[in-house]
C-alpha positions as protocol buffer text, in pm:
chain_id: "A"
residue {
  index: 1
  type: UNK
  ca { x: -1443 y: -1067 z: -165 }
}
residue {
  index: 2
  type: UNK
  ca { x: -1460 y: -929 z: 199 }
}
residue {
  index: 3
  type: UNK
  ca { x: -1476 y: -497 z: 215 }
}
residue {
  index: 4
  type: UNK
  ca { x: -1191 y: -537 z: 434 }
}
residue {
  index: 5
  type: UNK
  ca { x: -966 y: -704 z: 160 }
}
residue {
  index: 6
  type: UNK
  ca { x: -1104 y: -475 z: -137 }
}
residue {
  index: 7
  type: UNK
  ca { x: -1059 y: -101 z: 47 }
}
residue {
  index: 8
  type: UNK
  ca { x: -734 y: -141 z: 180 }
}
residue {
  index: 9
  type: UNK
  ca { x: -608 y: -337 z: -78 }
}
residue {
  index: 10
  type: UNK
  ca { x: -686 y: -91 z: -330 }
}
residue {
  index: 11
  type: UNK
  ca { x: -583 y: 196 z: -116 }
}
residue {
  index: 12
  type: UNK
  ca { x: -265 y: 22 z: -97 }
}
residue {
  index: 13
  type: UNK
  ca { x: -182 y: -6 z: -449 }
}
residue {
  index: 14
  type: UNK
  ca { x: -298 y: 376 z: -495 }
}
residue {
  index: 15
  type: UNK
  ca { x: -66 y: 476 z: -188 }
}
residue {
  index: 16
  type: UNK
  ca { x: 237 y: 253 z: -325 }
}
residue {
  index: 17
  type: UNK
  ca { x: 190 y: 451 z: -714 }
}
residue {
  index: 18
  type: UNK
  ca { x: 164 y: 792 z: -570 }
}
residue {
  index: 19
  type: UNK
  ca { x: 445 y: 755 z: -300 }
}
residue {
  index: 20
  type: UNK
  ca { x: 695 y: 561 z: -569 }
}
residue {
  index: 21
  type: UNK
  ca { x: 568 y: 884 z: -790 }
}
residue {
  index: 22
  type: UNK
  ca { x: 649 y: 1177 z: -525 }
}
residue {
  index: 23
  type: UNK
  ca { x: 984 y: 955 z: -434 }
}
residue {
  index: 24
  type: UNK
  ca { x: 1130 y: 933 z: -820 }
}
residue {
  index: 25
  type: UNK
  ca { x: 947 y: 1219 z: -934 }
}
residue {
  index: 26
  type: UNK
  ca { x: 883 y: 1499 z: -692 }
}
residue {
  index: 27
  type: UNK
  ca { x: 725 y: 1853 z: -820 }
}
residue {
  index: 28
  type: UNK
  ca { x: 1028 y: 2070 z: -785 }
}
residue {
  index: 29
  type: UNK
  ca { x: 866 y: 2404 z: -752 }
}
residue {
  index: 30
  type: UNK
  ca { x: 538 y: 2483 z: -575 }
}
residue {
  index: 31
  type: UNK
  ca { x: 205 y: 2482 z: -741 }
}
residue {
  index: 32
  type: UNK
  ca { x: -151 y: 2423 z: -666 }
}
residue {
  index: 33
  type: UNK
  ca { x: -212 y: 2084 z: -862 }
}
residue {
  index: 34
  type: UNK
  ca { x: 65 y: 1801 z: -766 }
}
residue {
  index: 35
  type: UNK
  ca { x: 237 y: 1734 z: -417 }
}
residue {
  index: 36
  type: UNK
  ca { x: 193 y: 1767 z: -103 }
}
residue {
  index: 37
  type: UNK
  ca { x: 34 y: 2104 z: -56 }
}
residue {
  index: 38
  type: UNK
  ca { x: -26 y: 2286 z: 269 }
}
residue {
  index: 39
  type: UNK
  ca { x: 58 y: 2640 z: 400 }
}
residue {
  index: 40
  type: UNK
  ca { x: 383 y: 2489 z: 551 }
}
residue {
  index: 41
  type: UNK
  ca { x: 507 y: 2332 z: 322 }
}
residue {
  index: 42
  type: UNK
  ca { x: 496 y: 2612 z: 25 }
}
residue {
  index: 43
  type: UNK
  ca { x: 651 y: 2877 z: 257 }
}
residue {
  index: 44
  type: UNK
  ca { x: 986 y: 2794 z: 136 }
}
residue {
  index: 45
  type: UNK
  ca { x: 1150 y: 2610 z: -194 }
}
residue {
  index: 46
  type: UNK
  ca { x: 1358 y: 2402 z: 105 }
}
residue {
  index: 47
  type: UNK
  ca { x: 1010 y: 2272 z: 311 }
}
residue {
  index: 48
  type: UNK
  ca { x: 844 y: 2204 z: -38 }
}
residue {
  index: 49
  type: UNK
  ca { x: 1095 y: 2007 z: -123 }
}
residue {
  index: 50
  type: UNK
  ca { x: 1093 y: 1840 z: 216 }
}
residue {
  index: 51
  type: UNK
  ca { x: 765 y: 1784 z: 200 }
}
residue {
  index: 52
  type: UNK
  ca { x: 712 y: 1621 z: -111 }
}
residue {
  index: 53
  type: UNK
  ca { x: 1006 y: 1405 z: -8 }
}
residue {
  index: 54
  type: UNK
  ca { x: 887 y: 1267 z: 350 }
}
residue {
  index: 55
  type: UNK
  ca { x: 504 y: 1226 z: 177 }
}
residue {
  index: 56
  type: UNK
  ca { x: 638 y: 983 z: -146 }
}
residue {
  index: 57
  type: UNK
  ca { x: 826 y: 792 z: 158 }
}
residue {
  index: 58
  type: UNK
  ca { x: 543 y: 789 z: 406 }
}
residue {
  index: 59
  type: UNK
  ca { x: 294 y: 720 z: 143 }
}
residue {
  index: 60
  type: UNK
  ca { x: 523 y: 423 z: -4 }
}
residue {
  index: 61
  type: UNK
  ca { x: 522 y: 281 z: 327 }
}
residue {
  index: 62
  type: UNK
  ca { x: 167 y: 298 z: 430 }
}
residue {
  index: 63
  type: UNK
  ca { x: 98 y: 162 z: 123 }
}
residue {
  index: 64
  type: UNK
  ca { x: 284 y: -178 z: 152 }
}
residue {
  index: 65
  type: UNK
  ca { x: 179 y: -188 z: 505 }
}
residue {
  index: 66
  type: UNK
  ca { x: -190 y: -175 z: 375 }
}
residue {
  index: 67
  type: UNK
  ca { x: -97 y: -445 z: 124 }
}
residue {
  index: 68
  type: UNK
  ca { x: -40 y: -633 z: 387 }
}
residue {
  index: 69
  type: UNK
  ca { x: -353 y: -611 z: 600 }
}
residue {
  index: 70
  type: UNK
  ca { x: -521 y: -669 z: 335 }
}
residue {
  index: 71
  type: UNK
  ca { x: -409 y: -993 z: 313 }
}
residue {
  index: 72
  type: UNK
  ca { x: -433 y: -1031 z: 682 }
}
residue {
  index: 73
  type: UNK
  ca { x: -806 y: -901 z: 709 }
}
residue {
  index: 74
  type: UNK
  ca { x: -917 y: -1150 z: 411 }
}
residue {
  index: 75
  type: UNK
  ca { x: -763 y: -1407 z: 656 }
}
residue {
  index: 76
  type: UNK
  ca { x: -907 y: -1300 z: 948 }
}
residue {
  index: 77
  type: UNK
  ca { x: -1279 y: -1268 z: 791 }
}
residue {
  index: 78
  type: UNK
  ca { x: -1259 y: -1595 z: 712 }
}
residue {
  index: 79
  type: UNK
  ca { x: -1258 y: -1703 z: 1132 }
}
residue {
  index: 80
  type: UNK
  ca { x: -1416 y: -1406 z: 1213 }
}
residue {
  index: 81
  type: UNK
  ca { x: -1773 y: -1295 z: 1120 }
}
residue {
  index: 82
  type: UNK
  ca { x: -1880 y: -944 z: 1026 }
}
residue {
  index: 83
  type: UNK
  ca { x: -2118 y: -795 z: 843 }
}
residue {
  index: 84
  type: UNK
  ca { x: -2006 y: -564 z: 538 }
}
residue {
  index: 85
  type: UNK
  ca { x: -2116 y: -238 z: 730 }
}
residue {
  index: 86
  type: UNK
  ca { x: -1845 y: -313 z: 1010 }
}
residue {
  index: 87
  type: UNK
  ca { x: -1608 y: -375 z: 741 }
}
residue {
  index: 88
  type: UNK
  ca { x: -1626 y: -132 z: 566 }
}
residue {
  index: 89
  type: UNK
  ca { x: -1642 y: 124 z: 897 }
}
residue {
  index: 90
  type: UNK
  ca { x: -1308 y: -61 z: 984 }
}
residue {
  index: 91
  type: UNK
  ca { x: -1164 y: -28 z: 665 }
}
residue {
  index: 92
  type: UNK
  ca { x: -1242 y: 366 z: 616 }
}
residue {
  index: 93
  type: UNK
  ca { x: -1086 y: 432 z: 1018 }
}
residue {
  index: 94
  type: UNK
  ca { x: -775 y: 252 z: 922 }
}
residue {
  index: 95
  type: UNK
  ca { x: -763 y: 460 z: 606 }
}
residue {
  index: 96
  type: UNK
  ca { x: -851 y: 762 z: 793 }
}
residue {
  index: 97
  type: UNK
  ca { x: -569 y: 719 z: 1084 }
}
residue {
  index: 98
  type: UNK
  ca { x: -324 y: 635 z: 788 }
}
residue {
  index: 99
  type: UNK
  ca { x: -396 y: 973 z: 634 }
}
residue {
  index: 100
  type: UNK
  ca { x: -392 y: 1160 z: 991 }
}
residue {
  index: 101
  type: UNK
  ca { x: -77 y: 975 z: 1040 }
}
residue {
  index: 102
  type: UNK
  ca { x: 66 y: 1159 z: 700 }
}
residue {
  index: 103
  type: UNK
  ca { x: -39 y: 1481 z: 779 }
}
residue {
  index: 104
  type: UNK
  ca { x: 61 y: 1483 z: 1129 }
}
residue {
  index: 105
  type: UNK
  ca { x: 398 y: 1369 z: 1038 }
}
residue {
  index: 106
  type: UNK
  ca { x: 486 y: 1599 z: 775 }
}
residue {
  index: 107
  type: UNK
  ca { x: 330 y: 1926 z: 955 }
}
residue {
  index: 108
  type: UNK
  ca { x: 507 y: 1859 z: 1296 }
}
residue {
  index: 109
  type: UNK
  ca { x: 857 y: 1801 z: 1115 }
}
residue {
  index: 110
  type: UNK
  ca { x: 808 y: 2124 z: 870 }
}
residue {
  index: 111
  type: UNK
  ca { x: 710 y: 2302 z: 1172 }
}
residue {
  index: 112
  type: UNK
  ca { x: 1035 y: 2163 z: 1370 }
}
residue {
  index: 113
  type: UNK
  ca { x: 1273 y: 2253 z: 1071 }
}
residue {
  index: 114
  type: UNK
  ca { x: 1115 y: 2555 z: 943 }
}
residue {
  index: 115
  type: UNK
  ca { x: 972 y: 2736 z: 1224 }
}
């Protein structure tokens, strides 16, 4: 199996448990071990709770949209050839802008709402 079919198919099905998790189950007060935890977002009961609501959705998404490039990548490495170090370099920058993506998401709307 191609690196580009294993990481972000894997990633997938770990972003697609914890987002379904946050979204049906969200940690309703603030702690240091579960959730999305920044300074933002445990100012205030009302941007945890934001928070861990917008991460179980974002996270959901990314993780059926990784899903599906995984199954687009295993197709394309088929056509295309590349070595597993470029795979797996392409892989961990997708995974990487996924997770800035998050982040940047959920910090610029607490900021908008709570600031």
């Amino acid at each position: 199996m191609p690196l580009l079919f294993i990481i972000p198919f894997i990633a997938g099905i770990i972003a697609l448990a914890v987002g379904y998790f946050l979204k049906k189950n969200p940690p309703r007060e603030r702690n240091h071990m579960i959730g999305y935890r920044s300074t933002a977002s445990r100012k205030s009961p009302e941007s945890w709770n934001m928070a861990q609501e917008m991460c179980g959705t974002i996270l959901f998404n990314q993780g059926i949209i990784m899903l599906g490039l995984a199954f687009l990548f295993a197709l394309a490495v088929r056509f295309i050839s590349m070595g597993d170090f470029l795979q797996l370099i392409l892989s961990l920058v997708i995974l990487f802008g996924m997770l800035i993506f998050l982040f940047a998401k959920i910090e610029i709307a607490l900021a908008r709402y709570f600031d």
